[in-house]
C-alpha beads as a LAMMPS data file, in Angstrom:
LAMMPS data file: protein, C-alpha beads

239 atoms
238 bonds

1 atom types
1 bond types

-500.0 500.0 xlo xhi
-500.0 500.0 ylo yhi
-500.0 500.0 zlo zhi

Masses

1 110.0

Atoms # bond

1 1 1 159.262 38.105 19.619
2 1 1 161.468 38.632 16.568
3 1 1 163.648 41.592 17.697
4 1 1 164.904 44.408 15.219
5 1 1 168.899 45.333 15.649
6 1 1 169.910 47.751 14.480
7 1 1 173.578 48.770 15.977
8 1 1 175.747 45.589 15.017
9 1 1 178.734 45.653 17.685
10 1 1 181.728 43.325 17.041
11 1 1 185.255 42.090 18.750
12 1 1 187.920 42.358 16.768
13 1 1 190.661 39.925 17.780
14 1 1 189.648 36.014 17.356
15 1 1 186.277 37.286 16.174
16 1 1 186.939 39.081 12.802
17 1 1 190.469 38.289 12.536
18 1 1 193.197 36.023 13.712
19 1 1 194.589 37.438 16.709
20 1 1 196.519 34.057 17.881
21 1 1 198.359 33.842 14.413
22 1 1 199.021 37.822 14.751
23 1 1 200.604 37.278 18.072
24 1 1 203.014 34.519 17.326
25 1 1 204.108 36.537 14.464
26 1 1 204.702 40.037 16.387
27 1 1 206.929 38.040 19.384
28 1 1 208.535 35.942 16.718
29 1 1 209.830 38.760 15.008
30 1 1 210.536 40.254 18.748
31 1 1 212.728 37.587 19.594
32 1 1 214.980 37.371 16.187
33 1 1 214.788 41.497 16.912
34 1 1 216.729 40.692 20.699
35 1 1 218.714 37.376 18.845
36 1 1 216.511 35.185 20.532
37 1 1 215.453 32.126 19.347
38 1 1 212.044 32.276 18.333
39 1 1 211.667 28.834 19.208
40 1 1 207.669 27.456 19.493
41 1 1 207.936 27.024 23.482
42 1 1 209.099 30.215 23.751
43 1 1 206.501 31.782 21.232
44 1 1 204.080 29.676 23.027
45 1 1 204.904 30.878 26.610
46 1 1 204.374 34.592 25.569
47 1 1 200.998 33.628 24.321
48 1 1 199.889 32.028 27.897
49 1 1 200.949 34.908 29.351
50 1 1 199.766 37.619 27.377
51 1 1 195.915 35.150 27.796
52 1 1 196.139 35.522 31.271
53 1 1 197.172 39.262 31.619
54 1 1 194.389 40.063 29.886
55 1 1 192.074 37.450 32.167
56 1 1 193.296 39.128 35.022
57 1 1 193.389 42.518 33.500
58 1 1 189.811 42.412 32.439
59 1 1 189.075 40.929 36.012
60 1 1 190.294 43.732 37.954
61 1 1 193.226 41.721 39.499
62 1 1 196.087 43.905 37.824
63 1 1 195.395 47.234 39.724
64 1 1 196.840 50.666 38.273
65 1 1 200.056 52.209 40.615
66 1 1 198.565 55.378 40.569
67 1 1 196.223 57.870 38.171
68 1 1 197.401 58.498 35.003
69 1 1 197.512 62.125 33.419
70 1 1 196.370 60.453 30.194
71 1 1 194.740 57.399 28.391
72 1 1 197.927 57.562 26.282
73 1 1 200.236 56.993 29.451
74 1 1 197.743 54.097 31.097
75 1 1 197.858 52.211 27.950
76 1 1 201.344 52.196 27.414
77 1 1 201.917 51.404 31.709
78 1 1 199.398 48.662 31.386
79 1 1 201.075 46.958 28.002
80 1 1 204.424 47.271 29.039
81 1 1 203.649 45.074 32.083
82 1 1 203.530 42.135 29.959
83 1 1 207.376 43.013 28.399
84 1 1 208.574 42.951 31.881
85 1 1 207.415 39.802 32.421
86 1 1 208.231 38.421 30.383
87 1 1 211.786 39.518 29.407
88 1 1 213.584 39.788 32.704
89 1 1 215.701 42.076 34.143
90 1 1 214.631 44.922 31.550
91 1 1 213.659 48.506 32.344
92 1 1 210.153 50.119 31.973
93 1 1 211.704 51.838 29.051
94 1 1 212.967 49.052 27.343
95 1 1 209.439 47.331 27.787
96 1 1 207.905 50.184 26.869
97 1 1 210.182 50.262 23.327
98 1 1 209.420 46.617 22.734
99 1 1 205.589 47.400 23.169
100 1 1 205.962 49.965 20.582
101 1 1 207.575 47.207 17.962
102 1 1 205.572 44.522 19.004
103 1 1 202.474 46.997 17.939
104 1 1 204.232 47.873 14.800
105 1 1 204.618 44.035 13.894
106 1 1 201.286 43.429 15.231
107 1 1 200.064 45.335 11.660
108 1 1 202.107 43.203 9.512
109 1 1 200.407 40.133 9.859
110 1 1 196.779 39.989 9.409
111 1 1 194.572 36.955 8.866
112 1 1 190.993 37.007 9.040
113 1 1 188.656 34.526 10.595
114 1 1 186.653 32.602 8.139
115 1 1 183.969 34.409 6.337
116 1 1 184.379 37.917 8.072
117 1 1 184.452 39.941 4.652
118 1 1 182.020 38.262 3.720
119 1 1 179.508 38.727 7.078
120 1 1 180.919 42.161 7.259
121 1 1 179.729 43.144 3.668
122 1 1 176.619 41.147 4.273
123 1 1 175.475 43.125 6.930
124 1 1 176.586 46.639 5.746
125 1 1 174.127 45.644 2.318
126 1 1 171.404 45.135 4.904
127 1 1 171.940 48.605 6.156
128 1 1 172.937 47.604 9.947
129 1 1 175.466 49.914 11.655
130 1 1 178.585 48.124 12.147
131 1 1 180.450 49.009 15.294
132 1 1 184.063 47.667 16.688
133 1 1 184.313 47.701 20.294
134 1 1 187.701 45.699 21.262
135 1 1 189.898 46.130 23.661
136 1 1 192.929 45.759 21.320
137 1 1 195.863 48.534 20.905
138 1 1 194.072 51.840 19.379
139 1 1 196.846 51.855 16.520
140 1 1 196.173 48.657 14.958
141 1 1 192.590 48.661 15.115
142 1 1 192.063 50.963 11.749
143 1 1 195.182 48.942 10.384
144 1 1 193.461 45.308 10.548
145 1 1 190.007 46.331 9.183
146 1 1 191.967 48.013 6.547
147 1 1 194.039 44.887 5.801
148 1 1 190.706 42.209 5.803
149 1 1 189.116 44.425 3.367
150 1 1 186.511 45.940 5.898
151 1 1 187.541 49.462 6.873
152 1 1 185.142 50.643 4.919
153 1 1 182.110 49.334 6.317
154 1 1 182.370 50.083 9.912
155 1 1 180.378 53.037 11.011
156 1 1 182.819 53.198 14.424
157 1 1 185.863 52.083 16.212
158 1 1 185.484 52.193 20.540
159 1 1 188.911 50.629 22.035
160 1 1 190.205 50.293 25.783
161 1 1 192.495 53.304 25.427
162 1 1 189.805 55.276 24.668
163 1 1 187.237 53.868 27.526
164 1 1 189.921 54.062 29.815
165 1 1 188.703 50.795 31.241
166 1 1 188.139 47.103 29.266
167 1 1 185.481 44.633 28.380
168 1 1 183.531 43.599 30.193
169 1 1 183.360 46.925 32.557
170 1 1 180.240 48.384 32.992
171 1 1 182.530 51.956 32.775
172 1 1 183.836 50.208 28.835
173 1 1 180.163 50.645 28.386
174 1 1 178.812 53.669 29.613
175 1 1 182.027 55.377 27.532
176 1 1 180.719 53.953 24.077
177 1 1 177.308 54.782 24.905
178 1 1 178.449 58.146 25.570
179 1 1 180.271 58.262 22.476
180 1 1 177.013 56.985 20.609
181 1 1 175.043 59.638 21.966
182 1 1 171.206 58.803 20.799
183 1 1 170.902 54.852 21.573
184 1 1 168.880 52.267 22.279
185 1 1 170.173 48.874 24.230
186 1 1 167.711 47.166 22.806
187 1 1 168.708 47.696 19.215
188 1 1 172.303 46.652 19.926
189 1 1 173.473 43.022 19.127
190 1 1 177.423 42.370 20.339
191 1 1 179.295 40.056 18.454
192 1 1 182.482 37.940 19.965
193 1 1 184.490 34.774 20.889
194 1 1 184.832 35.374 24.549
195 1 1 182.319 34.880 26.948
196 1 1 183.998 36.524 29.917
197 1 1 184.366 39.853 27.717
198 1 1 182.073 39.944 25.177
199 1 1 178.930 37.876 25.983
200 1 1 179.658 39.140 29.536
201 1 1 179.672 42.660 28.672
202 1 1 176.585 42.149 27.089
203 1 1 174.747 40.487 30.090
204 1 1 175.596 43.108 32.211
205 1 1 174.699 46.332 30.001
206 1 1 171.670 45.159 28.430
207 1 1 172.735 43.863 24.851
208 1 1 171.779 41.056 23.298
209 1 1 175.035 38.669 22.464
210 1 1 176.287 36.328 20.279
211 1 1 178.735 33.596 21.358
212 1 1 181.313 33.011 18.232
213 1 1 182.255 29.078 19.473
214 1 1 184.918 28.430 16.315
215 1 1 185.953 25.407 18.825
216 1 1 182.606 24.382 19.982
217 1 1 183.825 24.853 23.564
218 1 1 181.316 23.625 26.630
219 1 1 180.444 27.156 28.288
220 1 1 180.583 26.576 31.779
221 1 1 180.702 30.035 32.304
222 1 1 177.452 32.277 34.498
223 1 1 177.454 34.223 31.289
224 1 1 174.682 32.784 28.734
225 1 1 174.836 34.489 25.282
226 1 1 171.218 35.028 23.461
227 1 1 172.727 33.272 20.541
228 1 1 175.759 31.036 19.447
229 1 1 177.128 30.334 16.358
230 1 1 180.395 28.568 15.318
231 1 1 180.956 30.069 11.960
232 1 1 180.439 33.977 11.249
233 1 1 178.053 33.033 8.030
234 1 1 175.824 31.600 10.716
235 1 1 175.001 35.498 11.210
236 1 1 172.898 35.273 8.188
237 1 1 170.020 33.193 9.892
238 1 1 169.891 35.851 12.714
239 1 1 170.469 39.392 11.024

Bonds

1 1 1 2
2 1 2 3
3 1 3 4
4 1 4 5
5 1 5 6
6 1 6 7
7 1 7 8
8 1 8 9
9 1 9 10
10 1 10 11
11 1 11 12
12 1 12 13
13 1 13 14
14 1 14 15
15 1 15 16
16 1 16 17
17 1 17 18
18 1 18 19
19 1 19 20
20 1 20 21
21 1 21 22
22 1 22 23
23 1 23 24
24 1 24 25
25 1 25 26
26 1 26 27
27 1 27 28
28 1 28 29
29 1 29 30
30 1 30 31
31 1 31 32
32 1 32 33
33 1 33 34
34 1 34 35
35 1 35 36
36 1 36 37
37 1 37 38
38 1 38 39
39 1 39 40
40 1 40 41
41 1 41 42
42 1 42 43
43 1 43 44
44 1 44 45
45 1 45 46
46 1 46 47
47 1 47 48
48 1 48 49
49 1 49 50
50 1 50 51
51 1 51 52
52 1 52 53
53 1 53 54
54 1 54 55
55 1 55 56
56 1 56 57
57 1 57 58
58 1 58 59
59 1 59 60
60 1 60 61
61 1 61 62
62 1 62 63
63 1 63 64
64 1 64 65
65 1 65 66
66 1 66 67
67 1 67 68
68 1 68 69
69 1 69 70
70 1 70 71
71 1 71 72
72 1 72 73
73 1 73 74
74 1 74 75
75 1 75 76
76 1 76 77
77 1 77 78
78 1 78 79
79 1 79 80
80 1 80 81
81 1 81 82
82 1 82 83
83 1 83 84
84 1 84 85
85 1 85 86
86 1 86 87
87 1 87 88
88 1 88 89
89 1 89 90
90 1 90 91
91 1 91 92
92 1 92 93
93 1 93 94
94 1 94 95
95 1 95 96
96 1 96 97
97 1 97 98
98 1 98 99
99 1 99 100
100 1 100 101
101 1 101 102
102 1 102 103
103 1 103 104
104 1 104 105
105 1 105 106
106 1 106 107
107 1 107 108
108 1 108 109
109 1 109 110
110 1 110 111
111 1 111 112
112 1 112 113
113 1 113 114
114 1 114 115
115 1 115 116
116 1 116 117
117 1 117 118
118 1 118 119
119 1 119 120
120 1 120 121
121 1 121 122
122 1 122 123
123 1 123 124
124 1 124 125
125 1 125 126
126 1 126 127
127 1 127 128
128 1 128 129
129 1 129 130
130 1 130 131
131 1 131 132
132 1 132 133
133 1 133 134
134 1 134 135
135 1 135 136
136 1 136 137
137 1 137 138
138 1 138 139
139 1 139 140
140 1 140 141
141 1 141 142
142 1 142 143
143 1 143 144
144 1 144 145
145 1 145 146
146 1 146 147
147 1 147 148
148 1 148 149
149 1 149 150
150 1 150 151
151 1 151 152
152 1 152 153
153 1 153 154
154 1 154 155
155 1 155 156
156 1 156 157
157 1 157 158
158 1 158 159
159 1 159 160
160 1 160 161
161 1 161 162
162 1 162 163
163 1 163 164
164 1 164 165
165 1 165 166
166 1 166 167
167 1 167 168
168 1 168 169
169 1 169 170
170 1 170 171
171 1 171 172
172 1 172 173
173 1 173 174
174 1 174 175
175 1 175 176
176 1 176 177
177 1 177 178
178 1 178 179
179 1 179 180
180 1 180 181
181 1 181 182
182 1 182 183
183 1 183 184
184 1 184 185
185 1 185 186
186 1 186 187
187 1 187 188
188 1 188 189
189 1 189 190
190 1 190 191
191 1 191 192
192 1 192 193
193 1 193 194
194 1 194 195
195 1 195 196
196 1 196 197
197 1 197 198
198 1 198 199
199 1 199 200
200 1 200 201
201 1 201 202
202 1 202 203
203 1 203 204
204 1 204 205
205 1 205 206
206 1 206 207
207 1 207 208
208 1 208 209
209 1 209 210
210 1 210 211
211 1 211 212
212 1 212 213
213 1 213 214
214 1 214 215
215 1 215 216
216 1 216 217
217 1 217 218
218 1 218 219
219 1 219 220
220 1 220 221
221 1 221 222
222 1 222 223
223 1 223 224
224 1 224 225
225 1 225 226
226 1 226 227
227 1 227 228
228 1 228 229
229 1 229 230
230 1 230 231
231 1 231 232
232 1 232 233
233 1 233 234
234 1 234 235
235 1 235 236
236 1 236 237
237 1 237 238
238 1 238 239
């Protein structure tokens, strides 16, 4: 049975646009900020860690110190964390500071994936709904659609901060259908390149994924996606 989406719901980061080459860029510019030198180990080691924060953050392993008067205040605790590991012997308010910068330079260099404009475009002509849903930094969401040319075909933006929680939580989920109000799962299709978050997210709340395999990994992952592509053009033979 052929099913009808309606509610297109894509990742952001290493999905639509290039959020490996946007990192190395933001802790380059970090490093000549402190006189560091922005050396391609040291870029390198910042990106391993900042991959497995999120692994464990996603996976419930990095626990919260205590409730949080606001999203505002979690988001900042929870992104700092990665500062003070990796800069040692700083302060939670010089981590915090650099967090703030490395946001600001995280808006400065944006590549898209292959073929997102034109996927994005391609969809919005077809009269789908086109929803982010990323767990990215709320500030530089609006900022990279804007910069690939997209902004103006997304019908809605859902980040972390706002949930309060990440991919692939069931809570991530229950937020943006909230948000969403009138809904139904089975018009949804989610869109990403990680099967822990995205295709995972979608297992677990009733969407119907799509695994966006750029490297043509081996999944050897529980998660199965309904569909897999390894170009964003390959849309076109599913929407």
């Amino acid at each position: 049975m052929i099913k009808t989406y309606k509610k297109i719901l894509f990742d952001l980061d290493n999905t639509l646009v290039d959020d490996d080459e946007n990192r190395k860029y933001a802790i380059k510019q970090i490093l000549i900020e402190r006189n560091e030198e922005p050396n391609d180990k040291r870029i390198e080691d910042f990106i391993k860690l900042d991959n497995q924060f999120w692994k464990d953050r996603a996976e419930g392993k990095i626990k919260d110190p205590y409730v949080f008067k606001t999203k505002e205040e979690k988001a900042e605790w929870v992104r700092t964390q990665r500062f003070l590991k990796y800069f040692e012997n700083i302060s939670f308010e010089e981590g915090s500071s650099i967090n703030n910068e490395y946001i600001k330079y995280l808006s400065e260099n944006i590549v898209p994936i292959k073929n997102a404009q034109n996927i994005i475009k391609y969809l919005y002509e077809k009269k789908y709904e086109i929803h982010i849903v990323t767990n990215g930094p709320t500030k530089a969401v609006k900022n990279k659609l804007e910069k690939i040319n997209v902004l103006k075909y997304i019908t809605g933006i859902f980040t972390a901060e706002e949930a309060g929680n990440m991919k692939p939580r069931h809570e991530f989920f229950e937020k943006f259908f909230e948000k969403l109000g009138d809904y139904k799962k089975e018009n949804m299709f989610i869109i990403g390149d990680e099967l822990e978050k995205d295709v995972a997210g979608g297992n677990q709340n009733g969407i119907d994924s799509c695994w966006l395999n750029m490297k043509k990994e081996k999944n050897n992952t529980e998660f199965k996606p309904t569909h897999e592509i390894n170009d964003l053009i390959e849309l076109k033979k599913i929407l």
